[in-house]
C-alpha positions as CSV (number, residue, x, y, z in Angstrom):
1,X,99.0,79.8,122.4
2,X,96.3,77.2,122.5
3,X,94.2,75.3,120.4
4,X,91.1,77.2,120.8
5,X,92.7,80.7,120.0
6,X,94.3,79.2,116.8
7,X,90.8,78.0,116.0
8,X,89.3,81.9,116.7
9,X,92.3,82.5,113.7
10,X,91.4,80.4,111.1
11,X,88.0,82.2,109.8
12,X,90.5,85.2,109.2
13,X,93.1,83.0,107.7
14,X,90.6,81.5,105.5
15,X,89.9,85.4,104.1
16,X,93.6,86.3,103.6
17,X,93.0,89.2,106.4
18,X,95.8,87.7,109.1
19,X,99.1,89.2,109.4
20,X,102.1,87.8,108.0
21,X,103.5,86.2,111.2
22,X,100.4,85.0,112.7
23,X,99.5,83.0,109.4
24,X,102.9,81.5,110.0
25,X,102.4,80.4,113.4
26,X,99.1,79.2,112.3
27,X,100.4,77.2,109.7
28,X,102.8,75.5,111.5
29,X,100.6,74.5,114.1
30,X,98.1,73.0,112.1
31,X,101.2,71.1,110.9
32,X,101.6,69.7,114.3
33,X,97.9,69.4,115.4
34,X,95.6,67.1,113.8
35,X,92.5,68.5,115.6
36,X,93.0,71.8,114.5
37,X,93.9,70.9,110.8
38,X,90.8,68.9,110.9
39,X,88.9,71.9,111.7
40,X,90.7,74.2,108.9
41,X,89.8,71.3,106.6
42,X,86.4,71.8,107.6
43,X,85.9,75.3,108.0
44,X,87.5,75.5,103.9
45,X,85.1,73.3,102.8
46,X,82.4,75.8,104.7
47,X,84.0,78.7,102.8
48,X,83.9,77.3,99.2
49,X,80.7,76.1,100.0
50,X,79.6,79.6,101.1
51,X,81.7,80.8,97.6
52,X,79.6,78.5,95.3
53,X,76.3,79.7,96.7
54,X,74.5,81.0,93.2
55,X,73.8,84.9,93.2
56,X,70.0,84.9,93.5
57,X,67.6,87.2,91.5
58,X,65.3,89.3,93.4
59,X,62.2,89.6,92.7
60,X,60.7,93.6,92.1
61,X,59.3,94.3,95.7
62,X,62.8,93.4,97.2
63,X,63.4,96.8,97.4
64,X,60.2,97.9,99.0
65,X,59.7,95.3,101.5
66,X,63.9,95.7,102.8
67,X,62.7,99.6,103.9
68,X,59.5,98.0,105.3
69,X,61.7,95.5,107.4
70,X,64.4,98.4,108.0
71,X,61.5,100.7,109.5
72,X,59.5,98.0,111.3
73,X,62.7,97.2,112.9
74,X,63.9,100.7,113.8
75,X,60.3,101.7,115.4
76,X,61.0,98.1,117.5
77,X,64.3,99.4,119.0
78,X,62.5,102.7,119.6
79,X,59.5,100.8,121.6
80,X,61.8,98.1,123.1
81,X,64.4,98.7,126.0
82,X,67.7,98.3,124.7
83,X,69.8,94.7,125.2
84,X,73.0,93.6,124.3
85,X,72.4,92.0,120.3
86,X,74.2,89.0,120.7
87,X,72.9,88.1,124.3
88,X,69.6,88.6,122.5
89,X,70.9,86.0,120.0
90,X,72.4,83.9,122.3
91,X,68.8,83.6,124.0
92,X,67.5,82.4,121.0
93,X,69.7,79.9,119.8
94,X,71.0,81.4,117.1
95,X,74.4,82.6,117.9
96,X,76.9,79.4,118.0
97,X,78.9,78.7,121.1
98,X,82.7,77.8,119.6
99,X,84.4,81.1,118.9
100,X,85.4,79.6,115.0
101,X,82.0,79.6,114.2
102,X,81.1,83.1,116.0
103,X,83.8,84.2,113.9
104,X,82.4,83.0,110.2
105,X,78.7,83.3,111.1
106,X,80.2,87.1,111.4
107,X,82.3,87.1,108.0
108,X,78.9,85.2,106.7
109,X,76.7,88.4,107.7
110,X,78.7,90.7,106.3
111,X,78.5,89.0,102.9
112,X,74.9,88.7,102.8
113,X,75.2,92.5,103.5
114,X,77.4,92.8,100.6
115,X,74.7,91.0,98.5
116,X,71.7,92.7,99.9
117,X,73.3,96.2,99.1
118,X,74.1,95.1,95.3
119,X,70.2,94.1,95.2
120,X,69.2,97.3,96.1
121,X,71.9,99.9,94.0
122,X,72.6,97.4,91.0
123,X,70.5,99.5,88.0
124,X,67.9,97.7,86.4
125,X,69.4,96.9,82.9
126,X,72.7,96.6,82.2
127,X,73.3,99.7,79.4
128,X,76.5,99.9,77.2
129,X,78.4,101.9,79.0
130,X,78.2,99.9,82.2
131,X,79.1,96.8,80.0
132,X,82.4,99.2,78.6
133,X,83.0,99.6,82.6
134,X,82.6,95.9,83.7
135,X,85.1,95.1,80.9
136,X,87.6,97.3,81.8
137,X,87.5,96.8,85.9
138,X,88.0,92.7,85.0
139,X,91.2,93.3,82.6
140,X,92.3,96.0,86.2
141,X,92.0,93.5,88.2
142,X,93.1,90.9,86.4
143,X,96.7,93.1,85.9
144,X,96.8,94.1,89.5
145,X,96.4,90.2,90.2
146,X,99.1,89.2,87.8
147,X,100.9,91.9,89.4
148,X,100.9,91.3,92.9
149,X,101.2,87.2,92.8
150,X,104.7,88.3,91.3
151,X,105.3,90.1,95.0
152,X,107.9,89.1,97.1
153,X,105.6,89.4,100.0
154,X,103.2,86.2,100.8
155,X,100.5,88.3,102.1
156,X,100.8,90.4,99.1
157,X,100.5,87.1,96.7
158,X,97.7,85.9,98.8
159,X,95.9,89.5,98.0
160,X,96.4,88.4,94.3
161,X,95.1,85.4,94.3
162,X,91.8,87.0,95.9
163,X,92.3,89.9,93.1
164,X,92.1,87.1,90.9
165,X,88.9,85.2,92.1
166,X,86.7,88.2,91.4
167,X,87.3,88.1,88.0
168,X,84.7,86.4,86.2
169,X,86.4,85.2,83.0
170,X,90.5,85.0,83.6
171,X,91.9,84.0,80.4
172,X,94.9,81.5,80.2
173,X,97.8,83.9,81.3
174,X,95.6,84.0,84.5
175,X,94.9,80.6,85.1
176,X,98.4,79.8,84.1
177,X,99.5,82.0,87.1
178,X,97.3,80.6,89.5
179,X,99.0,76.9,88.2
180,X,102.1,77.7,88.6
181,X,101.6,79.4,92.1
182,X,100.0,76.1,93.5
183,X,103.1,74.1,92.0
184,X,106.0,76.2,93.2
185,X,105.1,79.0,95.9
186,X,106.9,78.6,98.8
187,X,104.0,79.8,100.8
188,X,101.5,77.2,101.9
189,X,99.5,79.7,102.4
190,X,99.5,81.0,99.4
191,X,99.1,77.8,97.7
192,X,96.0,76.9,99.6
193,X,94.2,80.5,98.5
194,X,95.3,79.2,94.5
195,X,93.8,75.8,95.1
196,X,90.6,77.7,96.1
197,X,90.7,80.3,93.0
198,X,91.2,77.1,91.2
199,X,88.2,75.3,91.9
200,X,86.3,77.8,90.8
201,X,87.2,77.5,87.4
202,X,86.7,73.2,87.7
203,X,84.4,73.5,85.2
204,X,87.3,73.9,82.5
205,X,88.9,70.1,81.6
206,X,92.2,71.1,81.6
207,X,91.9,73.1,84.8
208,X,90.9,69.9,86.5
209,X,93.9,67.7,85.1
210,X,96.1,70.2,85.3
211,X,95.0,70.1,89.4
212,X,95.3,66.2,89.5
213,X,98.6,66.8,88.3
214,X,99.3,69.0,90.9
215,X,98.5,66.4,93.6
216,X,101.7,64.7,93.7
217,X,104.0,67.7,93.5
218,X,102.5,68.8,97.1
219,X,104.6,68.8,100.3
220,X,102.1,70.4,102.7
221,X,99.1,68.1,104.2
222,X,96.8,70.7,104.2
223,X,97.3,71.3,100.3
224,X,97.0,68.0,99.6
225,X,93.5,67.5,101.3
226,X,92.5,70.7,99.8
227,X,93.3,69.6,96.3
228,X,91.4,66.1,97.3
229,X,88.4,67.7,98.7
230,X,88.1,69.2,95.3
231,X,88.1,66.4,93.4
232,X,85.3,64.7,95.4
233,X,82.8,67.8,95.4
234,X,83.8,68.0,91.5
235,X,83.4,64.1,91.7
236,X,86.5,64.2,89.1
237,X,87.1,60.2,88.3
238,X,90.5,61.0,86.9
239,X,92.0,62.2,90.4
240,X,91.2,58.3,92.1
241,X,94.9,57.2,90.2
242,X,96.6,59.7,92.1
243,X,94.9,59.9,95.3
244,X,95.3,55.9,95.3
245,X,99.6,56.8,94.7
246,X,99.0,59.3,97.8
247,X,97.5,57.1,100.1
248,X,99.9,53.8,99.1
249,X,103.1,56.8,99.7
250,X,104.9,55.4,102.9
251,X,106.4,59.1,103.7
252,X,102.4,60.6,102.8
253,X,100.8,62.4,106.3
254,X,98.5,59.9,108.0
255,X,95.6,62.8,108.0
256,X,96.0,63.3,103.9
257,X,96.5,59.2,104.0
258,X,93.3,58.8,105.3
259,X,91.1,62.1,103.4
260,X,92.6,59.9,100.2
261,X,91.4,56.5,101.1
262,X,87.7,58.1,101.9
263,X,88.0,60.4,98.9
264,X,88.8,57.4,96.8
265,X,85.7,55.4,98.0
266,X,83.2,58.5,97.5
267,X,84.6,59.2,94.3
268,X,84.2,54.9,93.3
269,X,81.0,55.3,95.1
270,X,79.9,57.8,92.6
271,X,80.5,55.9,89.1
């Protein structure tokens, strides 16, 4: 397979929806290519970017001017012959040539879909009951996420680690879990989806020693400059010791060798 079609993979790699055996193949690609495992290191910092974006609060005519948009829009297709959407958007510059990117502007639309349709059914106040509800579906899924990074299947454990990012306040158990599955699971895969569920929660001190610790108990490349990428957009001080160890490891991957040594002088930048 070539480079390009591995590339078209890594969007859905990214949001735990490839199968089993193409992750695998994917993964040990990347292992062998340095272009395409630059372009995974990229495209994840895209996807936690697009992860930490802040849930904005619409204003009261949201609603209102969406169905004035929605109708002007539907009396345009109805006066306008009809033309392919994404040769349309291609005319206008705004759909991106490289196949990668077609593929997470996509996974991007369908999220700000997502968000638009939680603006316009979410009830105004949040009453008692819908408090007792909220409470209840966080302590499901936390269970079901505890549950299934227990699975013998990867894909299954990777669909626990997303169970467990949607929780908005794990408790220790939790974060424990998602530790221990970045230290030991023999799924890079797997590991790279904790590392992500991790960072969210960077806020916490001991989270972030406990993933500077992590650091030198990594065999994979591609977890090691996910972990390091983390520490530079948290601009955590306390991972430049063991980035520094990382980069000054004879047997370290030249591409984690040299995210270290740039990580190190952002991070000394920074101070």
């Amino acid at each position: 397979m070539s480079c390009d079609k591995f590339r078209e993979q890594i969007p859905e790699c990214l949001a735990g929806r490839l199968d089993a055996a193409a992750r695998e193949k994917l993964i040990a690609h990347v292992d062998t290519c340095a272009g395409c495992r630059s372009d995974l290191a990229e495209m994840g910092a895209v996807w936690r970017g697009l992860a930490s974006l802040p849930l904005a609060e619409p204003d009261t005519g949201v609603r209102a001017r969406f169905l004035e948009m929605l109708q002007a829009y539907q009396a345009g297709m109805e006066a306008t012959p009809a033309a392919p959407v994404r040769s349309r958007w291609l005319a206008a510059g705004w759909w991106p040539a490289r196949a990668v990117w077609q593929a997470a502007f996509s996974l991007a639309l369908v999220a700000a879909g997502a968000l638009g349709a939680h603006w316009l059914t979410r009830p105004p106040a949040a009453s008692p009951e819908l408090v007792q509800l909220q409470g209840q579906v966080e302590s499901l899924r936390q269970m079901v996420a505890l549950s299934m990074l227990q699975d013998q299947s990867p894909s299954s454990r990777i669909r626990g680690v997303g169970y467990s990012a949607q929780v908005a306040r794990p408790d220790r158990e939790m974060e424990q879990a998602l530790l221990y599955t970045l230290n030991h699971d023999a799924n890079v895969n797997v590991r790279l989806s904790a590392a992500d569920a991790l960072e969210k929660l960077a806020s916490n001190p001991e989270i972030r020693r406990a993933l500077v610790d992590a650091l030198p108990l990594q065999d994979s490349p591609l977890v090691e400059i996910e972990l390091m990428d983390i520490f530079v957009e948290n601009d955590d001080l306390a991972a430049i010791p063991a980035m520094r160890k990382l980069a000054q490891d004879a047997q370290t991957d030249e591409s984690a060798r040299q995210r270290a040594l740039a990580g190190i002088q952002k991070l000394e930048v920074s101070k």
